[in-house]
C-alpha positions in Angstrom: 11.8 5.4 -15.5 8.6 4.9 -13.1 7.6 7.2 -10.5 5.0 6.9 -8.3 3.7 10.3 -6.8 1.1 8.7 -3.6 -0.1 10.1 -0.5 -1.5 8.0 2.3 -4.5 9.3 4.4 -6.2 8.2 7.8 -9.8 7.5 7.4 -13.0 8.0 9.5 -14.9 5.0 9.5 -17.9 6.9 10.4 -18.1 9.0 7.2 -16.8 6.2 5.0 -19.6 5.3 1.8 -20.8 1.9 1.6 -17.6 -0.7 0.3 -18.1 -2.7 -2.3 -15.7 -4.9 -4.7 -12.7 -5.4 -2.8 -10.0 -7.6 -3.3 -7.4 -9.0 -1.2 -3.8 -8.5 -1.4 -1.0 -10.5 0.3 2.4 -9.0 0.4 5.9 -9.5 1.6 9.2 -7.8 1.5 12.7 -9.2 0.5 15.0 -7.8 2.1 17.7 -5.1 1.0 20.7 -3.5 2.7 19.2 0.0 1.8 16.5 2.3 1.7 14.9 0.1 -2.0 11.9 -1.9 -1.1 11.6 -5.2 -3.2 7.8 -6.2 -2.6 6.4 -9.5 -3.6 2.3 -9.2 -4.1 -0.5 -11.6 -4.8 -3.5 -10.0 -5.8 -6.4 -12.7 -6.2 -4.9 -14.9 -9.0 -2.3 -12.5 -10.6 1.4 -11.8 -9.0 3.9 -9.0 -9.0 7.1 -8.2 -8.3 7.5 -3.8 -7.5 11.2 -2.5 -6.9 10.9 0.9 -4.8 13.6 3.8 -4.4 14.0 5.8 -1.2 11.1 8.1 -0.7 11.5 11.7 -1.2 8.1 13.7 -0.1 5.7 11.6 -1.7 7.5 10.8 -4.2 9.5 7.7 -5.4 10.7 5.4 -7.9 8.5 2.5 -9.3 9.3 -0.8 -11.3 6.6 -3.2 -11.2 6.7 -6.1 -12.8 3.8 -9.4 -13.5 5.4 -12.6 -12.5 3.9 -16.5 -12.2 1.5 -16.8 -9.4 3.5 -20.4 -8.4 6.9 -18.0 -8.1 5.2 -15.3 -5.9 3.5 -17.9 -3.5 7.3 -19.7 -3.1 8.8 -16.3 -2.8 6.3 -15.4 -0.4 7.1 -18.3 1.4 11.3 -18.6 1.4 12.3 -15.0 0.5 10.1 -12.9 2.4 11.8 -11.5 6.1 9.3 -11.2 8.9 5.4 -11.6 8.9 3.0 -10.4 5.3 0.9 -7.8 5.2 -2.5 -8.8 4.4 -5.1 -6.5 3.2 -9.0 -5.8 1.3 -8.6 -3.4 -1.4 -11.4 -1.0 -2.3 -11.4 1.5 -4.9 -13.6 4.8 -4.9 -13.6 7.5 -7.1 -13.9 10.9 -6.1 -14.2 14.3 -8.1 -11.7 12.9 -10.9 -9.3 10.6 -8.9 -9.2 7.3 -7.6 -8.8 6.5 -4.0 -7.6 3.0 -2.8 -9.2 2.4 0.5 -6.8 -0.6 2.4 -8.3 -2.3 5.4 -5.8 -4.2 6.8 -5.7 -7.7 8.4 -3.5 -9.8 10.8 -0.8 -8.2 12.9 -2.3 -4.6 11.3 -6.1 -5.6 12.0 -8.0 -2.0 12.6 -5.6 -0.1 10.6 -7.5 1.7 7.7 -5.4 4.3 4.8 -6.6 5.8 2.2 -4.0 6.9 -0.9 -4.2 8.7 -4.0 -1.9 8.7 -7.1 -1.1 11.4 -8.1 0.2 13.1 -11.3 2.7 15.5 -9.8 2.9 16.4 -6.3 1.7 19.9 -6.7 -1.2 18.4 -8.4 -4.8 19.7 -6.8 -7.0 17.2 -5.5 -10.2 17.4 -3.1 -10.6 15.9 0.0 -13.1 13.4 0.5 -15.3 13.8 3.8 -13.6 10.5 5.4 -10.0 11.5 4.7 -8.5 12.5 7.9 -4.9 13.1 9.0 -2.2 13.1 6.4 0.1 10.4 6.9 2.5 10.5 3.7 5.5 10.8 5.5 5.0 8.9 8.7 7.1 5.9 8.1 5.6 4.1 10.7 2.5 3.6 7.7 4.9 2.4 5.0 3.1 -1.2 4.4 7.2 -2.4 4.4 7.4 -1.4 7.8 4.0 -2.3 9.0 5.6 -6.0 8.4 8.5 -5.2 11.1 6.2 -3.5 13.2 2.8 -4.3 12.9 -0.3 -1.7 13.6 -1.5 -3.2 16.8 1.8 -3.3 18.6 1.9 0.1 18.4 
């Protein structure tokens, strides 16, 4: 069984190093009658398919699965309720862990997270100088409901 152990950061652009290799991601959400998330993602040329269980701290279940890039575009396109979430990717490491740095796009355009995976969630980590306000549990940063209600409406 997967579980993914992640908590999501606010950033200060001011203190934030240099960017380099990012990627973009695209992603919808199909929609399910309870609190499972069923994300469709297109990451440059691959595609996945990620089945989420309700969170509990920061902590959740996981299945993700590689699918054909043609099914993710056309599930993108006919499955997927409301608008995407579209995004650049950077990754930065940072005394032992890696950080995933998103800069959103579109309906979320100025919204910038930072997350880390985590081991456990009692697991120590260090605080980068950018890393601001903790934002794990505010559901209003979940990337499945920044599709319902986008960053800049808010």
């Amino acid at each position: 069984m997967g579980v993914e152990i992640e908590r999501k950061f606010l950033i200060d652009e001011t203190k934030l190093p240099t960017l380099q290799n990012g990627y973009t991601i695209k992603q919808g959400y199909i929609q399910t009658i309870d609190h499972t998330t069923v994300r469709i993602r297109v990451r440059g040329q691959e595609a996945f398919l990620t089945i989420k269980g309700k969170s509990q701290g920061a902590s959740r279940l996981e299945f993700e699965y590689p699918i054909p890039l043609n099914d993710a575009e056309e599930m993108l396109t006919n499955l997927c309720h409301a608008s995407r979430v579209e995004k650049t990717r950077y990754l930065i490491e940072y005394e032992g862990h890696t950080w995933e740095v998103d800069i959103f796009e579109g309906s979320n355009k100025g919204l910038m997270i930072a997350e880390i995976e985590l081991e456990s969630e009692k697991e120590v980590f260090s605080l980068p100088e950018w890393v601001t306000k903790e934002v794990t549990e505010d559901i209003r940063y979940f990337n499945a409901n920044l599709v319902e209600r986008p960053y800049t409406s808010w």
